[in-house]
Residue frames as a rotation matrix with the C-alpha (Angstrom) as fourth column:
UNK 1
-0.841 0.541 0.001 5.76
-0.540 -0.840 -0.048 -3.28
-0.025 -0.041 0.999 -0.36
UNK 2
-0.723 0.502 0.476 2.24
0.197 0.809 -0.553 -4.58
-0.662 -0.306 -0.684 0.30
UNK 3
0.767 0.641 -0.017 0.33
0.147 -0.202 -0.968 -2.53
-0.624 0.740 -0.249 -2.88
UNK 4
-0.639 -0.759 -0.125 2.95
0.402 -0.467 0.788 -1.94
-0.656 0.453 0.603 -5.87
UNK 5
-0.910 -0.269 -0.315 2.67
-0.045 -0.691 0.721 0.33
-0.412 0.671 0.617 -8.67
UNK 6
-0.833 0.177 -0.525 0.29
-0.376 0.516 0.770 -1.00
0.407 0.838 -0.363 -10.80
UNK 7
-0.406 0.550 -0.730 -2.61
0.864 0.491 -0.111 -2.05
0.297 -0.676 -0.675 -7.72
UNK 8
-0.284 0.202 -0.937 -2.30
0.435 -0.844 -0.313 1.86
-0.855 -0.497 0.152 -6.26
UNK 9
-0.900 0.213 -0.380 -2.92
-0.421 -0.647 0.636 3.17
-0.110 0.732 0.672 -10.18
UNK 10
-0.305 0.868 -0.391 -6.45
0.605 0.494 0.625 0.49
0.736 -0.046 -0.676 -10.64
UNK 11
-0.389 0.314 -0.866 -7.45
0.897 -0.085 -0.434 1.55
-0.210 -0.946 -0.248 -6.97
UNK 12
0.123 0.397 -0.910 -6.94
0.897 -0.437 -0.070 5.28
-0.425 -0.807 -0.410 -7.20
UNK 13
-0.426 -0.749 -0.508 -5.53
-0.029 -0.549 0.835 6.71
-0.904 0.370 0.212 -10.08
UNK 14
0.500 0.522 -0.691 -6.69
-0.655 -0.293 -0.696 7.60
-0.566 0.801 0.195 -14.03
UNK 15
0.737 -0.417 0.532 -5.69
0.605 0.758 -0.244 5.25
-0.302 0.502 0.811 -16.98
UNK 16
0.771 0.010 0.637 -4.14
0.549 -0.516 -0.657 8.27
0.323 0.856 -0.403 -17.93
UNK 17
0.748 -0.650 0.137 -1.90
-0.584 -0.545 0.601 9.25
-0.316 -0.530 -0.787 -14.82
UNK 18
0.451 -0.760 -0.467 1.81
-0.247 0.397 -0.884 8.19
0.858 0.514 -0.008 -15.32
UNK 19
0.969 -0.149 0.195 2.68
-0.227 -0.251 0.941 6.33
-0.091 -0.956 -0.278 -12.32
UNK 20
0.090 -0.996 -0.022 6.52
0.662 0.076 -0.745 6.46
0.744 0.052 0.666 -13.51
UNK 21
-0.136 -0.176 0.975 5.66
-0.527 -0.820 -0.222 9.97
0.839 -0.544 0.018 -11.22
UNK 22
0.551 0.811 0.200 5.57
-0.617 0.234 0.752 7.98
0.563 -0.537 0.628 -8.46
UNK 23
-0.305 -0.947 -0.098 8.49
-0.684 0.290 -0.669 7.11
0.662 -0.137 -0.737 -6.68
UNK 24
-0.021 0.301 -0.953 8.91
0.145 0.944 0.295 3.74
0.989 -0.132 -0.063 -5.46
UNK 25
-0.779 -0.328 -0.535 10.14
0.594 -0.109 -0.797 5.27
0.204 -0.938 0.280 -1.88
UNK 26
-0.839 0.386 0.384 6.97
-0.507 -0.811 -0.293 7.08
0.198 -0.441 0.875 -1.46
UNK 27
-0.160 0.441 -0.883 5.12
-0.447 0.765 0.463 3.96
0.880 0.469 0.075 -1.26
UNK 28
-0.320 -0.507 -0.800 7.24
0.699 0.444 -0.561 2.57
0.640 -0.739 0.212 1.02
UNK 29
-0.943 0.067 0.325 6.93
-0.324 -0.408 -0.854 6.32
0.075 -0.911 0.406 3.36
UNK 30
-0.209 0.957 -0.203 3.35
-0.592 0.042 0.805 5.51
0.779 0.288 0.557 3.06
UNK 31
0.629 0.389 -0.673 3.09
0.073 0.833 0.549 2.32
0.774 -0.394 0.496 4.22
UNK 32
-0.385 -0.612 -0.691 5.68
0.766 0.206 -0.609 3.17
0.515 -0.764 0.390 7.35
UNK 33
-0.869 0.393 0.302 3.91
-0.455 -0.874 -0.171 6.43
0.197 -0.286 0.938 8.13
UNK 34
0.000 0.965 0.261 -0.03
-0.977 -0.055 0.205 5.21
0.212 -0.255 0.943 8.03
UNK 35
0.488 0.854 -0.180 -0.09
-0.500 0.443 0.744 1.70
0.715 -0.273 0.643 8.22
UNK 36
-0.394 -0.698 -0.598 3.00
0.543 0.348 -0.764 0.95
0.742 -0.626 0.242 10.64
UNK 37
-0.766 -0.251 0.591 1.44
-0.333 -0.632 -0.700 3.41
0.549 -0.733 0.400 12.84
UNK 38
0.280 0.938 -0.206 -2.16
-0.720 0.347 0.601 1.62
0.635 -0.020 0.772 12.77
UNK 39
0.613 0.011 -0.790 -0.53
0.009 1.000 0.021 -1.69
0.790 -0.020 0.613 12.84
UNK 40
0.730 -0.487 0.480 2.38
-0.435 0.211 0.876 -1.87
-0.527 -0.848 -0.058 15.38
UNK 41
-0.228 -0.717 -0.659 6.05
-0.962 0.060 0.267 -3.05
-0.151 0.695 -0.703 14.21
UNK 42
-0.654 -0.152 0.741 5.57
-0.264 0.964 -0.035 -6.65
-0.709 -0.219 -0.670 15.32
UNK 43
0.064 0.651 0.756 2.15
0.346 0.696 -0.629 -7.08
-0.936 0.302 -0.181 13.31
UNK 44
0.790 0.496 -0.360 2.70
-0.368 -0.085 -0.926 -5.02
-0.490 0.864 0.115 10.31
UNK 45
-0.356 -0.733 -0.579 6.56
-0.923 0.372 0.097 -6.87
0.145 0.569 -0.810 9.24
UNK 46
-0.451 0.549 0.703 3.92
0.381 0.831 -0.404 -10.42
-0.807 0.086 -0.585 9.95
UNK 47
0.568 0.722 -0.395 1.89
-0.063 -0.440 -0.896 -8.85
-0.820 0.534 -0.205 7.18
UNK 48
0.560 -0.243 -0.792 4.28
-0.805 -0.388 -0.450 -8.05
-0.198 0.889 -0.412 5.03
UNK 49
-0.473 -0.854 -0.215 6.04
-0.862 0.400 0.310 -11.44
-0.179 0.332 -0.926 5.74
UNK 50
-0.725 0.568 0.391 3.14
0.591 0.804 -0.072 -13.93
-0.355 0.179 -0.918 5.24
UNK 51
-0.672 0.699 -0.245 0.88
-0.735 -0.587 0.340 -11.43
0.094 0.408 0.908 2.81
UNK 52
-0.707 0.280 -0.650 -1.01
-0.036 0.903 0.428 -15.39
0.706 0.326 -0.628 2.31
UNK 53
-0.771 0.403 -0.494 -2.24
0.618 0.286 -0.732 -15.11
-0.154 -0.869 -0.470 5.83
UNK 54
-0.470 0.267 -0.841 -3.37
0.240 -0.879 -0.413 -11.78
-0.850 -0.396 0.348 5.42
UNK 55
-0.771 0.103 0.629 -5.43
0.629 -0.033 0.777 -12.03
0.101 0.994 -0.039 1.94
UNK 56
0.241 0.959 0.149 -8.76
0.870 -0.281 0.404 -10.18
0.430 0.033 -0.902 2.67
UNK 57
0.334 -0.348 -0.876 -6.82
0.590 -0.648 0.482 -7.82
-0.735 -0.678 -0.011 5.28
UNK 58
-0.558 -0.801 -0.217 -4.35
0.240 -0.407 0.881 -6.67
-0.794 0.440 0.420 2.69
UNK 59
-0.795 0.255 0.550 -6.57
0.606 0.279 0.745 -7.04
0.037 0.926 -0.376 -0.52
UNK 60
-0.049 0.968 -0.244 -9.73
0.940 0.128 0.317 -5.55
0.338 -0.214 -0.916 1.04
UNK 61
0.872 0.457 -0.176 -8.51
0.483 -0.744 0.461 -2.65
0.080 -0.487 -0.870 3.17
UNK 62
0.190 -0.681 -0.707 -5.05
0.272 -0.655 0.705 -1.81
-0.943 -0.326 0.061 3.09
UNK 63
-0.494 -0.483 0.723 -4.45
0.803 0.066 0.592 -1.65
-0.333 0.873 0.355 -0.98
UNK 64
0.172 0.495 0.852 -6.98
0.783 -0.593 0.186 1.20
0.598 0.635 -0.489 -0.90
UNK 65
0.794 0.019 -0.607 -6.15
0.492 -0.605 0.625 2.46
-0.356 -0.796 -0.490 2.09
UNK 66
0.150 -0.915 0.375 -2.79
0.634 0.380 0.674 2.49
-0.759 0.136 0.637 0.46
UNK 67
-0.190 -0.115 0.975 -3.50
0.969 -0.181 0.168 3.64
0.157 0.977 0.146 -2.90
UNK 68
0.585 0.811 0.024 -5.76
0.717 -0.531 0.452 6.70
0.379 -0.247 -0.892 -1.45
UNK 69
0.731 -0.417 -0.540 -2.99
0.262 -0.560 0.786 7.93
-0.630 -0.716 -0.300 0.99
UNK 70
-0.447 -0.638 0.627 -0.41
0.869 -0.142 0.475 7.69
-0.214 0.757 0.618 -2.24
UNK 71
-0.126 0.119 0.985 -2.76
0.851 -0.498 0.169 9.88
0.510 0.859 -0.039 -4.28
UNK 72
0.797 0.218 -0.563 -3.29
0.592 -0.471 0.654 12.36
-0.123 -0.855 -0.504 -1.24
């Protein structure tokens, strides 16, 4: 996953929400629903396999993009 638990609650969520509600596989539809569809297959499994390349990309715009579409 390219935001986990604990990145999407900071971002987008109260100190106060329990993100145990928060299944790990809705993450995941997330990120295969919005940002596989943005990204193409080829460039978002490069993302997710060299995050290093992708520090400002990932850090900057998809962890909120991420977190946002979770709490949605």
């Amino acid at each position: 996953m390219i935001a986990s638990k604990a990145e999407i609650k900071a971002l987008a969520f109260s100190n106060t929400f329990d993100m145990n509600a928060v299944k790990d596989n809705l993450i995941q539809l997330v990120e295969w629903e919005q940002v596989l569809s943005l990204f193409g297959a080829d460039f978002y499994d490069d993302v997710v396999a060299n995050p290093g390349t992708y520090t400002t990309l990932i850090g900057t715009y998809l962890k909120p993009y991420i977190a946002y579409n979770v709490k949605a």
